[in-house]
C-alpha positions as CSV (number, residue, x, y, z in Angstrom):
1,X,-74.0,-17.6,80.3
2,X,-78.0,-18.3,80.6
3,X,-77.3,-20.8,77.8
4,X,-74.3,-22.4,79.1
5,X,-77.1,-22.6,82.4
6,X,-79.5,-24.9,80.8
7,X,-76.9,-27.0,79.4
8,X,-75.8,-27.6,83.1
9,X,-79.3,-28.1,84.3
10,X,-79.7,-30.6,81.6
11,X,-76.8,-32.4,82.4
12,X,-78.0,-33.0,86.1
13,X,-81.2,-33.8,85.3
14,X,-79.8,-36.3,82.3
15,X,-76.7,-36.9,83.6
16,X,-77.9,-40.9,84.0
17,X,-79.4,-41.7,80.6
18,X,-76.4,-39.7,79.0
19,X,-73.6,-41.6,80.6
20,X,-75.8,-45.1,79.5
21,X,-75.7,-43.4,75.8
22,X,-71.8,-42.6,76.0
23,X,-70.9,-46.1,77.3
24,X,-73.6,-48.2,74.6
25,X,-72.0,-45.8,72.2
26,X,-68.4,-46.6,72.5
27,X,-69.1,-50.9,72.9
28,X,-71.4,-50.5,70.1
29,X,-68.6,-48.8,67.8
30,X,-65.4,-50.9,69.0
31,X,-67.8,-54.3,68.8
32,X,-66.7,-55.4,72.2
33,X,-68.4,-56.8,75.1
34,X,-67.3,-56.6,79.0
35,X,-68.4,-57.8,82.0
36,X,-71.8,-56.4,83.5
37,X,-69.9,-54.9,86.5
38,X,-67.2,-53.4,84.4
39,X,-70.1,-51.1,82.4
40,X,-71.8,-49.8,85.7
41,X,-68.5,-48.8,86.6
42,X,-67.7,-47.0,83.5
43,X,-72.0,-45.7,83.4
44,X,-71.4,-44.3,87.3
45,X,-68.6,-42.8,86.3
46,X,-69.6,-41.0,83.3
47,X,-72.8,-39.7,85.6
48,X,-70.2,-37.8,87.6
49,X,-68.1,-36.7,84.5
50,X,-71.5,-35.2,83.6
51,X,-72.4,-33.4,86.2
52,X,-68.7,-31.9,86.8
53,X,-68.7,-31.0,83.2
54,X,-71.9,-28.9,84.2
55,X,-70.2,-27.1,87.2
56,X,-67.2,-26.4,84.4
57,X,-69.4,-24.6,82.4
58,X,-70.9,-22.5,84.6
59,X,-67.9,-22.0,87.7
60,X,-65.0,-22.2,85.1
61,X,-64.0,-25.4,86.8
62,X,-60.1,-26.9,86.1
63,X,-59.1,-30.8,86.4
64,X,-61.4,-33.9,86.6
65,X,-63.5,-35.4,88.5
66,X,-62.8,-38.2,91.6
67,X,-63.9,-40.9,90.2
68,X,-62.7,-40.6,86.5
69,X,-59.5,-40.8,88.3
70,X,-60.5,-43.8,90.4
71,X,-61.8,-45.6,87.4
72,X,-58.8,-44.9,85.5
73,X,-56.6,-46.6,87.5
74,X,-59.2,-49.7,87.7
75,X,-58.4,-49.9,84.5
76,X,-54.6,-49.7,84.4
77,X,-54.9,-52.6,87.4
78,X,-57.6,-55.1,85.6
79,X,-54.9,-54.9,82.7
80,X,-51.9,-55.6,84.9
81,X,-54.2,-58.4,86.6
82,X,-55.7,-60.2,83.3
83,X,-51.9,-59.5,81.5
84,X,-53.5,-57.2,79.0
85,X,-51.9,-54.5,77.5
86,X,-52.0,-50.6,78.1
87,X,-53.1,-50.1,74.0
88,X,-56.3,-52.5,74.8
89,X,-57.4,-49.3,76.7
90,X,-55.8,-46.4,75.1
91,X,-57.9,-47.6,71.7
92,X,-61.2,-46.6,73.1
93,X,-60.2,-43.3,73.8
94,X,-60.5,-41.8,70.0
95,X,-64.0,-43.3,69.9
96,X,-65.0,-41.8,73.3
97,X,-63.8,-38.7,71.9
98,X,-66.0,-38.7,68.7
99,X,-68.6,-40.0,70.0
100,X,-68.7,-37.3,73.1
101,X,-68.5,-34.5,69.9
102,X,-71.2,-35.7,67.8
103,X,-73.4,-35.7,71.3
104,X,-72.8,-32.6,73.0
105,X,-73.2,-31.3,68.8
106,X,-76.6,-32.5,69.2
107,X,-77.2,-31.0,72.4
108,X,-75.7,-27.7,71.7
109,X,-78.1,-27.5,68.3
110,X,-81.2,-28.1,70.6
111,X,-80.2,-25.6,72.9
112,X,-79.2,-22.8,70.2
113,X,-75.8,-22.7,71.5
114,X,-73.3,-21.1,69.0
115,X,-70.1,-22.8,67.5
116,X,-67.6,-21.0,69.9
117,X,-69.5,-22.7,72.8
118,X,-69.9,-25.9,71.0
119,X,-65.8,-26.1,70.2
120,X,-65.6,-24.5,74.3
121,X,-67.4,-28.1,75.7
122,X,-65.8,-30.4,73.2
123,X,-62.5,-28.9,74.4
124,X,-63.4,-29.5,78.2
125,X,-64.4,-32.6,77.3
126,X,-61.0,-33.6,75.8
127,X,-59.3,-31.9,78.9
128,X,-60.6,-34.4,81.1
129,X,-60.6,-37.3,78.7
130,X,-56.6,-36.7,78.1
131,X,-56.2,-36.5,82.0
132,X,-58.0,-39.8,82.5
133,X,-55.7,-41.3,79.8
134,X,-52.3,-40.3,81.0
135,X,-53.9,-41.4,84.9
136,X,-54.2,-44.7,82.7
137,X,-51.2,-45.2,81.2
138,X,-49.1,-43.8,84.9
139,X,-50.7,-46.2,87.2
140,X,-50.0,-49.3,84.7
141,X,-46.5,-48.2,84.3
142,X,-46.2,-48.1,87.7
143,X,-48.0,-51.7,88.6
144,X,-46.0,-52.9,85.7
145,X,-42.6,-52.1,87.2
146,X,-43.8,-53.5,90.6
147,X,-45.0,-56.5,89.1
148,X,-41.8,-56.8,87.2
149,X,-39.3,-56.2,90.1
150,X,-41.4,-58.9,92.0
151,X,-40.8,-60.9,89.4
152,X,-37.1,-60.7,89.8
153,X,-36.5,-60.9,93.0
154,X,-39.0,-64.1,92.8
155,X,-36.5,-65.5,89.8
156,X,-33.4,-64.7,91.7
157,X,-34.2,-66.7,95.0
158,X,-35.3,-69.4,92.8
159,X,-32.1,-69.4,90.5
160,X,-29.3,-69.6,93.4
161,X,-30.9,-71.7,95.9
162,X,-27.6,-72.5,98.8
163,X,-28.0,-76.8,99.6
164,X,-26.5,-77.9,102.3
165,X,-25.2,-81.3,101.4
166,X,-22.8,-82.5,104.3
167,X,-21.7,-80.9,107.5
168,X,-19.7,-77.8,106.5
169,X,-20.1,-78.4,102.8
170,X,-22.8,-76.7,100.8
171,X,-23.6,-76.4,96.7
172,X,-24.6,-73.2,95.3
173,X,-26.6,-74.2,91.8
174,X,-26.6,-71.0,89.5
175,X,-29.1,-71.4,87.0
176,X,-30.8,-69.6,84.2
177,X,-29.4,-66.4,82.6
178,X,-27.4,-64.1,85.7
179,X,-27.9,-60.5,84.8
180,X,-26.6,-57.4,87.3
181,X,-30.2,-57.7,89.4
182,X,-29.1,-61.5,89.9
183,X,-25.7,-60.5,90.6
184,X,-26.2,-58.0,93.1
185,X,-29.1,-60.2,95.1
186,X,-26.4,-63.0,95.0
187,X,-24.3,-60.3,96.9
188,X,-26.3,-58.8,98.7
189,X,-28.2,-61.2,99.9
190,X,-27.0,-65.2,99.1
191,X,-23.8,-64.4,100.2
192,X,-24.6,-63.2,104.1
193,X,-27.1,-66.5,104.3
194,X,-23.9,-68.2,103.4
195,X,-21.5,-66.7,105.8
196,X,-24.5,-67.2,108.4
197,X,-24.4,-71.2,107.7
198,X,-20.3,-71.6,109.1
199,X,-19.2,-73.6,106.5
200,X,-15.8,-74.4,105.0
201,X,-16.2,-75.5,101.7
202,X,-18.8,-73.8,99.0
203,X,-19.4,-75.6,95.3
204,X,-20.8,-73.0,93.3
205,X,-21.9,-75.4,89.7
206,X,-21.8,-73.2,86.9
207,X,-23.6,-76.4,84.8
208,X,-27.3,-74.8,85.5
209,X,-26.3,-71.0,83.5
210,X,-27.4,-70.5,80.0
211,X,-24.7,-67.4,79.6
212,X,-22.8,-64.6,81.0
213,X,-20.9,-61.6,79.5
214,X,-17.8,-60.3,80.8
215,X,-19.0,-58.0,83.5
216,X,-21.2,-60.8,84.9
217,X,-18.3,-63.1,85.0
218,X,-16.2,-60.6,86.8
219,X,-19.0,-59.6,89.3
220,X,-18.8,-63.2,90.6
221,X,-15.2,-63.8,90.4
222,X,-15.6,-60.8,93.1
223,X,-18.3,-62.4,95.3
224,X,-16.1,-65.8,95.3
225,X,-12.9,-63.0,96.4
226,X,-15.4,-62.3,99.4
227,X,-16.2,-66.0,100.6
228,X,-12.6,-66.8,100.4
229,X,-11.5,-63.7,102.9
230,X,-14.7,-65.0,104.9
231,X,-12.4,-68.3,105.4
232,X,-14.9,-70.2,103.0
233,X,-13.1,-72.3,100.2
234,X,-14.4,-71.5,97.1
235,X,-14.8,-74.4,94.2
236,X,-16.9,-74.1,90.7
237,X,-17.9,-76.8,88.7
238,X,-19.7,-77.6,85.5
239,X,-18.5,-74.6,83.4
240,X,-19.1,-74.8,79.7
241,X,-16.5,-74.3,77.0
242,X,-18.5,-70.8,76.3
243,X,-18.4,-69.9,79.3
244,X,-15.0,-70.8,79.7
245,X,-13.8,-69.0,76.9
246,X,-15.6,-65.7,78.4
247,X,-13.7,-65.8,81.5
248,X,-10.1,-66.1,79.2
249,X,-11.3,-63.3,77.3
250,X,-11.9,-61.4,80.6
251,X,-8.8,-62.0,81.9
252,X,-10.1,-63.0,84.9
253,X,-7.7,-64.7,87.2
254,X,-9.3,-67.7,88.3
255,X,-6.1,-68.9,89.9
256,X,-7.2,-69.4,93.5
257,X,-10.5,-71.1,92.6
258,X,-10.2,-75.0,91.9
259,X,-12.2,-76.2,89.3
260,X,-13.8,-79.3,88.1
261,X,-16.0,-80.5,85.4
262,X,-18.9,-81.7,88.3
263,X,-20.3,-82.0,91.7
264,X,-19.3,-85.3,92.2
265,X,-15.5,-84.8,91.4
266,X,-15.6,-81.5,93.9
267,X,-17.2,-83.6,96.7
268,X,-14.6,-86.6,96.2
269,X,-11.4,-84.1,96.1
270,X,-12.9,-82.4,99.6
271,X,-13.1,-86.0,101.1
């Protein structure tokens, strides 16, 4: 324990110049470069990673320190921001990891500490290295399915956009690829903005979509079942061969709907 004293005294009274060592280290043996304020970050926060790794030694002290967890997810957002990937941080982990043995090695032969203490550090070191890693890998899961479900709901506004064209006649342009999110926030939420607009006739033009399967095409044949009992009359135009052939495979009764090959021949038959 006396030993295990001095190591935690030297790691206060280093704690600095030891976190500048692990952070040259680990740049020096990946051969990258990054940005000035990005390596005080990391320095700062290995000073504190010192200097709990002291109080672990000596107070048997569990988990990590505050801001090993703060920097962590700095790092999982600067990826999500720049568009990086998750493995362009996980990579400097292994080299962190050697580079932390072969030091605290060092340290433990110029303090006379024995093997068994020597494995005991490397150990807690790992402990709170793997802890900062899965913090890492969490938070960018996380931002990543935020970013993504923005994304979506971005993508669907922009692919079914209602134009009014006349009094009481408005076009519905589907374009892209409709998947279930698309469908659903055409549903949920295209279909109330057109109920809110009083009109009589709706022109949904098919001539935008790249492709839909069969549940697709059935999930709209229902939300055009829910503008017709809203008194709205329903009419699609510029459907493909392809995607006429997946509504006959369907079986999809399309009976009720007129159909024409554009928006032009719709707009003529309504006046």
């Amino acid at each position: 324990m006396a030993s295990m004293s001095k190591i935690t005294t030297f790691f206060n009274d280093n704690a600095e110049s030891l976190a500048v060592e692990i952070v040259e280290s680990v740049l020096r043996s990946m051969k990258i470069v990054i940005p000035e304020v990005e390596k005080e970050q990391a320095i700062k926060m290995y000073i504190e990673f010192f200097g709990f790794l002291g109080e672990s030694l000596t107070e048997k002290k569990d988990g990590v320190p505050e801001d090993l967890i703060i920097w962590s997810k700095k790092n999982a957002e600067q990826q999500i921001s720049s568009g990086g990937k998750i493995s362009e941080i996980a990579v400097r982990y292994p080299p962190t990891r050697r580079i932390f043995a072969e030091l605290l090695t060092r340290i433990c032969i110029e303090f006379g500490l024995s093997l068994k203490e020597n494995a005991y550090m490397i150990k807690k070191v790992n402990e709170m290295l793997d802890l900062s890693l899965n913090e890492t890998i969490f938070t960018f899961e996380y931002l990543a399915n935020s970013y993504r479900e923005k994304a979506q709901r971005e993508i669907a506004e922009l692919s079914a956009p209602i134009v009014l064209i006349k009094e009481g006649i408005a076009v519905l342009p589907l374009i892209g690829m409709i998947d279930c999110y698309r469908a659903t926030y055409i549903l949920e939420k295209v279909v109330p903005d057109i109920a809110n607009l009083h009109i009589q006739y709706l022109i949904v033009d098919y001539s935008g979509i790249l492709t839909i399967d069969a549940d697709i095409a059935k999930y709209l044949r229902q939300i055009g079942d829910i503008l017709l009992l809203l008194g709205i009359n329903v009419m699609i135009t510029g459907l493909r061969p392809e995607l006429v052939i997946t509504v006959v495979n369907s079986r999809i009764d399309m009976s009720a709907i007129k159909t024409f090959a554009n928006v032009k021949q719709a707009l003529e038959y309504i006046e």
